[in-house]
N, C-alpha and C positions, 0 to 999 in steps of 0.2 A: 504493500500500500504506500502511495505516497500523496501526499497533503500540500496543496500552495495555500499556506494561510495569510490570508491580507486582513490587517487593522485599517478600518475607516473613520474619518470623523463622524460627525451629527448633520454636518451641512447637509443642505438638499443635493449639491452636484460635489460629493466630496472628491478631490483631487487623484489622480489613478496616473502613475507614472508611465512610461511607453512598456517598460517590460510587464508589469501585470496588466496592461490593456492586451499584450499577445498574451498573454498567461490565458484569459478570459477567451479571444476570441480560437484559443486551441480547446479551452475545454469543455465536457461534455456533462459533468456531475457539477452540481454547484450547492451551496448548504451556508443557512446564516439565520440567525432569528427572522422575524415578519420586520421586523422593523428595517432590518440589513435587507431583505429582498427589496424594499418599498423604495430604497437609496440607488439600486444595483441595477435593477430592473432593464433599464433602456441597455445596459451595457452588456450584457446575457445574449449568447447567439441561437438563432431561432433553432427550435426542437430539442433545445439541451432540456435536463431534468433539475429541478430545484428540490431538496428535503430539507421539509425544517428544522430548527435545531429547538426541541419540546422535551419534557421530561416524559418520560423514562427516557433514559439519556442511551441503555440498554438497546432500545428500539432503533434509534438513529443511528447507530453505529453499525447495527446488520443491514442498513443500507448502503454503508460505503461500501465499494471496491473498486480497483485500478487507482485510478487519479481522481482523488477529490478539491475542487479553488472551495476555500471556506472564509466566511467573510465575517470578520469578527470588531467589538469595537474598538479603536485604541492601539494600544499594544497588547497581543493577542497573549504574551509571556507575563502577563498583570492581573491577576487573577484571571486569564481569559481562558480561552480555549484552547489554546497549543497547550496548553497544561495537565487540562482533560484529556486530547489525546495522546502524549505520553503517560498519564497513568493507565488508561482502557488499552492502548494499542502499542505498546515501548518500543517496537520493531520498527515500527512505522516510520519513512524518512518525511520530515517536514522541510519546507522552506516557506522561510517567515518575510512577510513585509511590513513592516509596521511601522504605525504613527503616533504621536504624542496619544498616553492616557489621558483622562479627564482631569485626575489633579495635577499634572505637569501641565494642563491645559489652563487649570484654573491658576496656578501659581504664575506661571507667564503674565497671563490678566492684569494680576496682581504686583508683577516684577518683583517677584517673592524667589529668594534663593531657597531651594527644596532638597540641596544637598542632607540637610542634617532632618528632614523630616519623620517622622516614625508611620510607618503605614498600615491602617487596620480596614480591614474589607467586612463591613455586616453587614454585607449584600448575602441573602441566604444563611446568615452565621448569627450566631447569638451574642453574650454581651461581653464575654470574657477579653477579650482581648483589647478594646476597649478599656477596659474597667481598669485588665493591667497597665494602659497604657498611663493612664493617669494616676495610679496609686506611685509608679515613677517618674512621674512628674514631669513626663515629656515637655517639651517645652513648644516643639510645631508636632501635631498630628494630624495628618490626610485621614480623610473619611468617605469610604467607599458607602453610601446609601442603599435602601430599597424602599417598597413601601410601606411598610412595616418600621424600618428604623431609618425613618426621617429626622432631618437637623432639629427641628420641634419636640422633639422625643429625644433625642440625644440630648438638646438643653436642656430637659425639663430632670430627665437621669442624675446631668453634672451638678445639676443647681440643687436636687435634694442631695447630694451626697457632698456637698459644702467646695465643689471645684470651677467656682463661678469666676474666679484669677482669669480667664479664657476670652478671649475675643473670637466670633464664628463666621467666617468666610464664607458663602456658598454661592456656585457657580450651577446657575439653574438654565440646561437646554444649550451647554457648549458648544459651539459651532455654528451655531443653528442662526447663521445674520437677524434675522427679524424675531426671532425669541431668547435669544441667549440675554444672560443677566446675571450682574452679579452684585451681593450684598455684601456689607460688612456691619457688624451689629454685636451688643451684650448679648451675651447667653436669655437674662430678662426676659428680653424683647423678643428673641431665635424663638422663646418657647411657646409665644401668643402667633406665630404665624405658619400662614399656610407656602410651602415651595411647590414650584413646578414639577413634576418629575420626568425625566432623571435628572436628577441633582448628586455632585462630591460638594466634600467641606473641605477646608483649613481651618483646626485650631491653632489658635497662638494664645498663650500665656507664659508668666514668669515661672521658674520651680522655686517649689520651695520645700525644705528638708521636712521629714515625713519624721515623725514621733520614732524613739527606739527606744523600747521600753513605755506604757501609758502607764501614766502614775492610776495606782486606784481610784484613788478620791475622785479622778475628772470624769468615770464612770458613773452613770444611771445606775442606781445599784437598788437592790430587790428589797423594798421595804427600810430602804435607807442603813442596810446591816454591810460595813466595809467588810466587816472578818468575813463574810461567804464568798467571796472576789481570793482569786489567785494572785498573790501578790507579784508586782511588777520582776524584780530578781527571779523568783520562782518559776514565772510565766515564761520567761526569758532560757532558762536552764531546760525546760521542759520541752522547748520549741527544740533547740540545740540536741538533746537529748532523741530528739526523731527524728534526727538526720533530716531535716525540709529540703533543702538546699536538690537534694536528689531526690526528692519525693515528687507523689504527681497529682493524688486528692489524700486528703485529709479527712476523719472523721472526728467530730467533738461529739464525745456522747456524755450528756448530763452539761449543758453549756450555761446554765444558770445568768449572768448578765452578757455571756458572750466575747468574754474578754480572752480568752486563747485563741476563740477561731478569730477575732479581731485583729491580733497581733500576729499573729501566724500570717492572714491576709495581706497585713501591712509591711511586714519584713519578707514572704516571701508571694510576692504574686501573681507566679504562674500556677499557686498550687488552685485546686478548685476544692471548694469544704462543702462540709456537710454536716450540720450542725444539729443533734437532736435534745429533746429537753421534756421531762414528762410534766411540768407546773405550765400551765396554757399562758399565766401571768408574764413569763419569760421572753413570749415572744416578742411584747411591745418592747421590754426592755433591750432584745438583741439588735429592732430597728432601729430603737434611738440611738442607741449607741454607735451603730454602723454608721449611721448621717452624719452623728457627731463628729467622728474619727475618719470619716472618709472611705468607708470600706466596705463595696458594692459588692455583690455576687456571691455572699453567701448563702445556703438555701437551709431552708429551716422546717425542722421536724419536730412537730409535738405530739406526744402521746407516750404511752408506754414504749422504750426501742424493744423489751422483748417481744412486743406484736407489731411490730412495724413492719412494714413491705417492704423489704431492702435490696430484694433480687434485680431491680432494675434501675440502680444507683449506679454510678461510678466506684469500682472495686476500687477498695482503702489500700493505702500501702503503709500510711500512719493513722493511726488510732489515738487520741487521747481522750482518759477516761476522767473525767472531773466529776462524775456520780454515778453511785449506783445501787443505792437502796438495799444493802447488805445482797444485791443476787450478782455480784461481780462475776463467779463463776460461768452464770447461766451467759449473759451478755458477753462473755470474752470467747464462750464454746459460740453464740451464732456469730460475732466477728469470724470469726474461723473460715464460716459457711461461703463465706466471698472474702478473704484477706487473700491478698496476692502472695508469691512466694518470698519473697522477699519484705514482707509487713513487718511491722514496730508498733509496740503496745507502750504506752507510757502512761501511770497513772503518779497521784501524787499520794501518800500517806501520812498522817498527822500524828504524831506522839502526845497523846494528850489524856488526863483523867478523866476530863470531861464525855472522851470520846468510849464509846464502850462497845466498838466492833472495830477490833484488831484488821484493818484493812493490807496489813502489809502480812500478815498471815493469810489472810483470803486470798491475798494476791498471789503466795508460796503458793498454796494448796491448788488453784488454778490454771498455774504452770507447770506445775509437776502430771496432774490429771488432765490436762490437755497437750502434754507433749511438746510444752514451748520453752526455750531457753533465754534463762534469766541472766541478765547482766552484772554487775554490781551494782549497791542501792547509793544513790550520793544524798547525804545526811545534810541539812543546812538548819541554820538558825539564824532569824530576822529579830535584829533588836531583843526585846522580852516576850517574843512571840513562841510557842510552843517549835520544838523540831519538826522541820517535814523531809520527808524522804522522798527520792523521786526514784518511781522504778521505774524497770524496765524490761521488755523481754521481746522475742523476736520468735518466729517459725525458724 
């Protein structure tokens, strides 16, 4: 199989250099969205075959064969479709022709240097990448659209999670002489209006350094009781202690204000969490907290976790256990049920008179009866605070 893939602008008669005008009038298979046929049309030799490019994406690919011209937007290597067909077809020889993407289209606009830009595509894609981009504090971020996660919806995302620092660029109908347009506006304002589509953004804002370590105190805290909060050091050891750095999702189970999967988000945020909690009270407390602190895209589970539905979560590779209602056993035997092979269990244990279930024996006994190997316990002691120990154990 071989592939001539052409990137075209928006315009109406978009520009087609001498060699893909003979590319076109040799060939016989032609393939692009409705949108790309509607641009292409007049330049198509009579009797050729047009196939749309429509999901199942399966379907249009048992229509290729020999030589396929496929007419894609932009640059076809930009989230486009040379992409696609190296993943579906790797054998397959392509030749690429391609023109400015949209956000090099809109930065031009703009006479914006795009070198140091960070690029997130939530064209078809959800929020995470995104979410990481701003918990590091990108400074320029491009933004691929759809209709679904419009500039409006993106403002309205940064602004409840306190990253309103941003200025929102957006280039509505690129190329397109008599409709293209472009805005520059607060987030505020981004979030009260309607764009054209297809629309990319450019964010711009300042960074600024992200909290390491959140003091307790500056948490929403469950009935105003500081002691139920993982203290800042501890939270910090515990993070370190589950190796995040190489992890891929995370699970908080028992998250009471929220403040390990907070910090875990904040220090490392390619991880994706999943935060469970059986007090219903809990939840508002974990969104406050998240808006407060900046820290988008964790997903939240209330109820009992031993009857939770977990089979169609993202497999944990870190666990941290912050409660567990004396049944530590039962909840670390169904972690098991979906821990990857390579998982980390980390809870924390209190040495205290007041407390009257030995949790760091629960924890022995749980290890030993499920087969998992325990690490060393590291011992700490905060001011006049009782000792706590942070374990740990692994598959």
């Amino acid at each position: 199989m071989k592939f001539y893939v052409i990137g075209i602008s928006d315009a109406p008669q978009p520009y087609l250099p001498p060699e893909v005008i003979k590319i076109i009038c040799q060939g016989h298979i032609f393939s692009g969205g409705k949108r790309h046929y509607g641009l292409v049309a007049p330049y198509l030799p009579e009797g050729s075959t047009w196939i749309d490019i429509t999901t199942p994406l399966d379907a249009v690919f048992e229509q290729y064969h020999d030589e396929v011209v496929v007419f894609a937007s932009g640059d076809p290597l930009f989230f486009g479709f040379a992409n696609t067909i190296k993943r579906k077809m790797p054998d397959a020889e392509i030749v690429l022709f391609p023109t400015f993407n949209s956000l090099q289209t809109l930065a031009h606009r703009l006479v914006m240097p795009y070198h140091d830009m960070r690029i997130v595509s939530l064209t078809g894609r959800p929020w995470p990448e995104l979410d990481r981009a701003l918990i590091e504090r990108a400074g320029k971020i491009g933004v691929l659209t759809d209709r679904e996660h419009t500039p409006a919806a993106i403002a309205r995302r940064m602004v409840e999670f306190g990253y309103n620092n941003y200025t929102m660029h957006v280039g509505e109908h690129l190329g397109s002489p008599n409709e293209e347009r472009i805005s520059t506006l607060p987030l505020e304002e981004a979030c009260e209006r309607d764009f054209d589509y297809p629309n990319c953004l450019i964010l711009c804002g300042h960074a600024e350094a992200r909290p390491y370590g959140i003091p307790e105190s500056d948490f929403a805290l469950l009935n105003g009781r500081e002691k139920m909060i993982t203290k800042a050091p501890i939270r910090l050891l515990s993070l370190q202690a589950l190796e995040l750095p190489q992890k891929k999702v995370l699970w908080d189970i028992g998250f009471c204000t929220g403040s390990v999967s907070i910090e875990a988000r904040l220090q490392f945020p390619h991880l994706h969490v999943e935060a469970f909690e059986i007090r219903p009270e809990c939840e508002a407390l974990m969104h406050e907290n998240s808006r407060r602190f900046g820290a988008p895209g964790i997903n939240v589970h209330i109820g009992d976790f031993l009857t939770a539905n977990i089979k169609d979560l993202p497999r944990p590779d870190a666990v941290f256990i912050g409660g567990h209602g004396e049944k530590l056993k039962e909840i670390m035997a169904k972690v098991l049920t979906v821990f990857t092979d390579d998982g980390i269990i980390v809870m924390n244990s209190v040495t205290s008179p007041m407390v009257h279930t030995d949790s760091h024996q629960l924890f022995n006994e749980a290890c030993e009866e499920l087969g998992l190997k325990q690490e060393p316990a590291t011992r700490i002691i905060l001011n006049d605070n009782n000792p706590i120990e942070i374990l740990k154990c692994r598959k």
